[in-house]
C-alpha positions as CSV (number, residue, x, y, z in Angstrom):
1,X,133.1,110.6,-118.4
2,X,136.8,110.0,-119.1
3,X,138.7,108.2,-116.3
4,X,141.2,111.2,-116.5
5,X,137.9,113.8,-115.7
6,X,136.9,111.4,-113.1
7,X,140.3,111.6,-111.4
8,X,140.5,116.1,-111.5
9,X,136.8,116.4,-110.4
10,X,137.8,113.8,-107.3
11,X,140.5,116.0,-106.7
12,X,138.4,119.4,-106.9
13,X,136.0,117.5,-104.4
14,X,138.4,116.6,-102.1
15,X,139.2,120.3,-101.7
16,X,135.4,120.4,-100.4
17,X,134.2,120.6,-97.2
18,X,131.6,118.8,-98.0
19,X,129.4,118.1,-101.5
20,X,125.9,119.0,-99.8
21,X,126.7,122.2,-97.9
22,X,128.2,123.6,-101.1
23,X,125.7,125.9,-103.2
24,X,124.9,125.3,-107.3
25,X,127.3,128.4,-107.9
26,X,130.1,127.4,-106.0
27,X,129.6,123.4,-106.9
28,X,129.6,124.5,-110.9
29,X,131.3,127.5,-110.8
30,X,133.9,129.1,-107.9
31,X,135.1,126.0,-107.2
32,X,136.3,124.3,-110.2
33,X,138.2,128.3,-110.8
34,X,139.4,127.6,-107.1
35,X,140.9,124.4,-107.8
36,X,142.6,125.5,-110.7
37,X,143.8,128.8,-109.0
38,X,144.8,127.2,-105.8
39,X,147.2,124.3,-107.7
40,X,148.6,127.7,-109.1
41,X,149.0,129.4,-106.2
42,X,150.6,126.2,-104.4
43,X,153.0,126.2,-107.4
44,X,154.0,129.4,-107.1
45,X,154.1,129.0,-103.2
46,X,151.6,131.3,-101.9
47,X,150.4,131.0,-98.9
48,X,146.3,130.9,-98.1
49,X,146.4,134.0,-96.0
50,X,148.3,136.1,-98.8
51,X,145.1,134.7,-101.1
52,X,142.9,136.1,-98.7
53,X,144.1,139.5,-98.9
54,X,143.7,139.7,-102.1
55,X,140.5,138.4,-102.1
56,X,139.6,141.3,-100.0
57,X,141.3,143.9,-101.8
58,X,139.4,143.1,-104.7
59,X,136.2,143.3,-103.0
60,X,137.0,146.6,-101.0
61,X,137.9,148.3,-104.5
62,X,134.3,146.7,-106.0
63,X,132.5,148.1,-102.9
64,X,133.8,151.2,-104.1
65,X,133.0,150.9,-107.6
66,X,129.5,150.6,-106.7
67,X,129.5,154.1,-105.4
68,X,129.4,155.5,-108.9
69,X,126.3,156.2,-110.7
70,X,127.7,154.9,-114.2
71,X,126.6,151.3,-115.7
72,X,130.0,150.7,-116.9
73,X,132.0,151.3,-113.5
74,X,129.6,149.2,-111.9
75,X,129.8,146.4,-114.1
76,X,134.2,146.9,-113.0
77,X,132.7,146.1,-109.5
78,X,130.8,143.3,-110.1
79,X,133.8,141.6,-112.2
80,X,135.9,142.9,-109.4
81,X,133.3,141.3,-106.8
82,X,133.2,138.3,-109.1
83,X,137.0,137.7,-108.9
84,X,137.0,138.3,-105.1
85,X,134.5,135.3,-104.7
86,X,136.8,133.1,-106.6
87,X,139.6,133.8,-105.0
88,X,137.8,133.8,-101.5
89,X,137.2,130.4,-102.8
90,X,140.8,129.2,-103.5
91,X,142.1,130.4,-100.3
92,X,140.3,127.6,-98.3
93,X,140.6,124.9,-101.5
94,X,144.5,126.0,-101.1
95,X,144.6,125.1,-97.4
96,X,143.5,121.7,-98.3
97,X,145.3,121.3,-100.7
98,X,148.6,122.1,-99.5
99,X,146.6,121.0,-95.4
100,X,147.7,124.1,-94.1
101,X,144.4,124.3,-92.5
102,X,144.1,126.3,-89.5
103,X,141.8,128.4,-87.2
104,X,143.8,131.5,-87.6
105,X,143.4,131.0,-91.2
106,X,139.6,130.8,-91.0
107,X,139.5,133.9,-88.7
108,X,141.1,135.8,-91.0
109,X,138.8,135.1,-93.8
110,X,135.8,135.6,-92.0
111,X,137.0,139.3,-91.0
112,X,138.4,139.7,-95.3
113,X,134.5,138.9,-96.0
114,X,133.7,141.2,-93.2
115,X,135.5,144.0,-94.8
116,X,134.4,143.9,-98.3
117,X,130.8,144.0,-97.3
118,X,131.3,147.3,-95.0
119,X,133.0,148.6,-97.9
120,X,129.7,147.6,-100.0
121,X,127.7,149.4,-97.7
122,X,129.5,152.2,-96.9
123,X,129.8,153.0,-100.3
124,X,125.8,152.3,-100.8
125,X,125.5,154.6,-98.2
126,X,127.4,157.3,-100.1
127,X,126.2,156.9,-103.1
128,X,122.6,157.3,-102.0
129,X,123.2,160.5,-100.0
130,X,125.0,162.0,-103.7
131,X,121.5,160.8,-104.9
132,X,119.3,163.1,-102.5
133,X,118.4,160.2,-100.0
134,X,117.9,161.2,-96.3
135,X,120.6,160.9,-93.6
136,X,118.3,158.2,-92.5
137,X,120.2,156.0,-95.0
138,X,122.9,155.5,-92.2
139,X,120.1,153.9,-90.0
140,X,118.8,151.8,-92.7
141,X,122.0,150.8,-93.6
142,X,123.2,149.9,-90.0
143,X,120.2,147.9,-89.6
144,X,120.8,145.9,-92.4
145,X,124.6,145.4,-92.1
146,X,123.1,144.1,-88.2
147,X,121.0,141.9,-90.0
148,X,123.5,140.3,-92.4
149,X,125.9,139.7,-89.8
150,X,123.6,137.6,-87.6
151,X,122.4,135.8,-90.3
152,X,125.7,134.8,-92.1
153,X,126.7,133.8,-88.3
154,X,123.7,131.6,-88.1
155,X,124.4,130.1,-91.4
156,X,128.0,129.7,-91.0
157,X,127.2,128.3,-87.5
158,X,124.5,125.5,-88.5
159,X,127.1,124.5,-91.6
160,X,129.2,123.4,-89.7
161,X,127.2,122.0,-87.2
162,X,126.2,119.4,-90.1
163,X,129.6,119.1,-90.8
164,X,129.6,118.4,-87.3
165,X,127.4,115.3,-87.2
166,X,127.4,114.1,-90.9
167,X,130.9,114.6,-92.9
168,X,133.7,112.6,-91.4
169,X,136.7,114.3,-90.4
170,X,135.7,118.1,-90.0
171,X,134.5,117.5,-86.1
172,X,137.9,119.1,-85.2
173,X,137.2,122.6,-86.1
174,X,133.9,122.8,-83.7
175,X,134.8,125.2,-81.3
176,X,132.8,126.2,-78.3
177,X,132.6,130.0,-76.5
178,X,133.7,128.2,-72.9
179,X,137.0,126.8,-74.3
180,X,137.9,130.0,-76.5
181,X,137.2,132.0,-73.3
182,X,140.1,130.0,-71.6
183,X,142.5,130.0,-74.4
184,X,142.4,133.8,-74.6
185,X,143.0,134.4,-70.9
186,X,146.0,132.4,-71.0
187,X,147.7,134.4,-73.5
188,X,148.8,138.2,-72.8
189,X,148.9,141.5,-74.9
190,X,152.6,141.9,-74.3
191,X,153.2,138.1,-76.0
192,X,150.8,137.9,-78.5
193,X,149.0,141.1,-79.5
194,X,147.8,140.0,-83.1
195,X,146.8,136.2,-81.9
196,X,144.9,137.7,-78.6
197,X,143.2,139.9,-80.8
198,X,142.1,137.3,-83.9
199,X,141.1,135.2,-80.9
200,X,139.2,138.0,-79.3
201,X,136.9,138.4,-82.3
202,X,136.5,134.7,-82.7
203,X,135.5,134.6,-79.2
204,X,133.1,137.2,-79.8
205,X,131.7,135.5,-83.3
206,X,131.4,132.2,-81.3
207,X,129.4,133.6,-78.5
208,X,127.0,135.1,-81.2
209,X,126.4,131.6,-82.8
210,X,125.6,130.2,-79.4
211,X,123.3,132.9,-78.4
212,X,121.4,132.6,-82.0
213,X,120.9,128.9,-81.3
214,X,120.9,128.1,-77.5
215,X,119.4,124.5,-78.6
216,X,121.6,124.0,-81.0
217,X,124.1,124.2,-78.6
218,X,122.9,122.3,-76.2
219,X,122.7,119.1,-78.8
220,X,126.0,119.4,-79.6
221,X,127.3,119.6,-75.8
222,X,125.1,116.9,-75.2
223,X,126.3,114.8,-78.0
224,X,129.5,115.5,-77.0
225,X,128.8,114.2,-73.5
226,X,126.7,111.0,-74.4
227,X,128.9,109.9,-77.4
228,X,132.3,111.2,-76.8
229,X,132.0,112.5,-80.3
230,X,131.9,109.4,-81.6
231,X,128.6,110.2,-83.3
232,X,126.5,106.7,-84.0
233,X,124.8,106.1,-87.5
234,X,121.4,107.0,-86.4
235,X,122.1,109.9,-85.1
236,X,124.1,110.8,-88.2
237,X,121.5,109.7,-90.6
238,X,118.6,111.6,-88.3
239,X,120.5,114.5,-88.6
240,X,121.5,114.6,-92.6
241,X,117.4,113.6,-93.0
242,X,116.6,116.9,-90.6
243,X,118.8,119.2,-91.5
244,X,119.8,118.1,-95.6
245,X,116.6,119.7,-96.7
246,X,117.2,123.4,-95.6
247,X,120.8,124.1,-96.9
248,X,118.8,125.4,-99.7
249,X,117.0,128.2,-97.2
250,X,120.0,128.5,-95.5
251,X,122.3,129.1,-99.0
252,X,120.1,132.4,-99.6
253,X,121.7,134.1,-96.7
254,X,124.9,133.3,-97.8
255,X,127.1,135.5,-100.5
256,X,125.6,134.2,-103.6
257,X,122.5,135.1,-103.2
258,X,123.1,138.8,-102.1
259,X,126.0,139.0,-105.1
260,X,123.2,138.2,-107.4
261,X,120.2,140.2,-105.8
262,X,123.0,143.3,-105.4
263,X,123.9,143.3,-109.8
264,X,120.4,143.1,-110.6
265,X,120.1,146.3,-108.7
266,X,123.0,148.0,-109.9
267,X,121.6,147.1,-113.5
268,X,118.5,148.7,-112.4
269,X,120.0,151.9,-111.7
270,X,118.8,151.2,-107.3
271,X,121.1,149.9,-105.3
272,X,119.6,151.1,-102.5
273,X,116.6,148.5,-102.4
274,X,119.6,145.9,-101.6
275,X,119.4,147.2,-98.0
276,X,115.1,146.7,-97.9
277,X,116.0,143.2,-99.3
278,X,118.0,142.1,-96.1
279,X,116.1,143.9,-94.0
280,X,112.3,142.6,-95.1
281,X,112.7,138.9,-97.1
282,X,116.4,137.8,-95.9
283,X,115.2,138.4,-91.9
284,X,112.0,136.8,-92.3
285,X,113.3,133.8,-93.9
286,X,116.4,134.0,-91.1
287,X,113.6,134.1,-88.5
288,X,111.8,131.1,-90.0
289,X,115.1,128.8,-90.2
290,X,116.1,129.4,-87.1
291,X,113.1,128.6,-85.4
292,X,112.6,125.3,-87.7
293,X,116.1,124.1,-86.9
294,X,115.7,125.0,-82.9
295,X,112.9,122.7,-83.5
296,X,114.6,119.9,-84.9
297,X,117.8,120.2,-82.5
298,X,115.2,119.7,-79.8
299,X,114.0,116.9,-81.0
300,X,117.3,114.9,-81.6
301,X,118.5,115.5,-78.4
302,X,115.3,114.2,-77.1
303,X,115.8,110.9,-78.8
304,X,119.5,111.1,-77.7
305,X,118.8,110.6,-74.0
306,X,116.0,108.0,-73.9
307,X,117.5,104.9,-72.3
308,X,117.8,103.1,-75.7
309,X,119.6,105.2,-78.0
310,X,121.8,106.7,-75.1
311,X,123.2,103.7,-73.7
């Protein structure tokens, strides 16, 4: 390797959050486009919110691309989808970039990601009912749009968690329920209407994490506590050995894996199944990672409060 290809992938990895929580697609794909679109985006002084809306209008308009029963549309939507993962991509890489990080900024991505997939849905939905399917479709669908929102919350939640206790310099956007809760009754309606209400639905996506995993909670409030976030090395290293293995599991209930799972259905001509596959495989495997990592959170904090390793 070149010491000039050494230098631009050290820069696409800066814009990271870290190499092991990223996925084979992003690592080889998303985010060397990112990169490139975000340095274009920074030259052309966008900001990472204006990237994020377009992110979303792309994938609202390839939600509804799916709804028609023609191959060729379709295949629009998937390049449309395509192009909204990329550019969901460069949004964050562009905060880093230009470090115009913020929580606002995240907030608004996560309800841009919402959005797309409730135009997926809904436009599942439609399609199957032109089809002939039962109004029953609504329930199934409901069920599984439950599903993927608990799940991408638990992923979401135990990624950063490990960024958490293993990658340097992220432990700043770790945010608890209890302090979000007193943030938002400080501010008012009247003041600050749009920030009360992004916080609201933070508040309310926090909360969910916590409830998902109580014990993973508890670690980190116990960490937190013992360490005064200055995490030690063998806590560190204890949790990149527990945890390092399942990103794998936990990737599959992230987008790539439903992007991927979705086009082979729309080549197939059933789009429908795509609800059956979050509802039957994706909750089982949800189910089994979350009781495995309750598991293992146990455990560490355990070892964190016998006398030797808390002192």
């Amino acid at each position: 390797m070149s010491r000039s290809t050494e230098i631009q992938t050290s820069r696409i990895e800066a814009t990271y959050k870290a190499r092991e929580v990223e996925g084979v697609l992003d690592l080889y794909f998303y985010r060397p486009i990112g990169f490139r679109l975000a340095e274009f985006f920074a030259h052309l002084k966008m900001t990472p919110a204006a990237v994020t809306l377009l992110a979303g209008i792309c994938g609202i308009i390839a939600g509804h691309l799916y709804y028609y029963r023609d191959l060729r549309i379709n295949i629009a939507g998937m390049v449309l989808h395509v192009c909204s993962n990329v550019l969901d991509n460069a949004d964050g890489q562009l905060a880093r970039l230009t470090r115009r990080e913020s929580r606002k900024g995240r907030i608004i991505d996560s309800i841009a990601d919402h959005l797309v997939f409730v135009s997926i849905y809904l436009h599942l939905v439609l399609r199957g009912l032109a089809e002939g399917s039962s109004p029953a479709i609504w329930c199934l669908a409901i069920a599984a749009g439950i599903s993927h929102a608990l799940q991408g919350a638990a992923a979401d939640y135990y990624r950063s968690t490990y960024l958490y206790f293993v990658a340097n310099g992220t432990r700043a956007e770790i945010d608890s329920s209890s302090g979000l809760r007193s943030e938002y009754r400080a501010w008012t309606w009247r003041q600050r209407p749009w920030d009360k209400l992004l916080l609201a639905l933070y508040l309310n996506f926090t909360r969910q994490q916590e409830m998902l995993a109580p014990q993973l909670k508890k670690l980190r409030e116990t960490t937190g506590e013992v360490f005064d976030e200055k995490i030690p090395a063998w806590l560190e290293q204890g949790y990149r050995n527990s945890a390092g293995g399942m990103f794998k599991w936990w990737g599959l209930l992230m987008t790539n894996s439903r992007m991927l799972v979705l086009f082979a259905l729309l080549f197939l001509g059933q789009p429908i199944y795509y609800f059956w596959f979050e509802l039957i495989p994706l909750n089982v495997l949800f189910i089994c990672l979350l009781v495995r990592q309750e598991k293992m959170a146990e455990s560490l904090e355990h070892l964190i409060m016998t006398p030797r390793h808390s002192a």
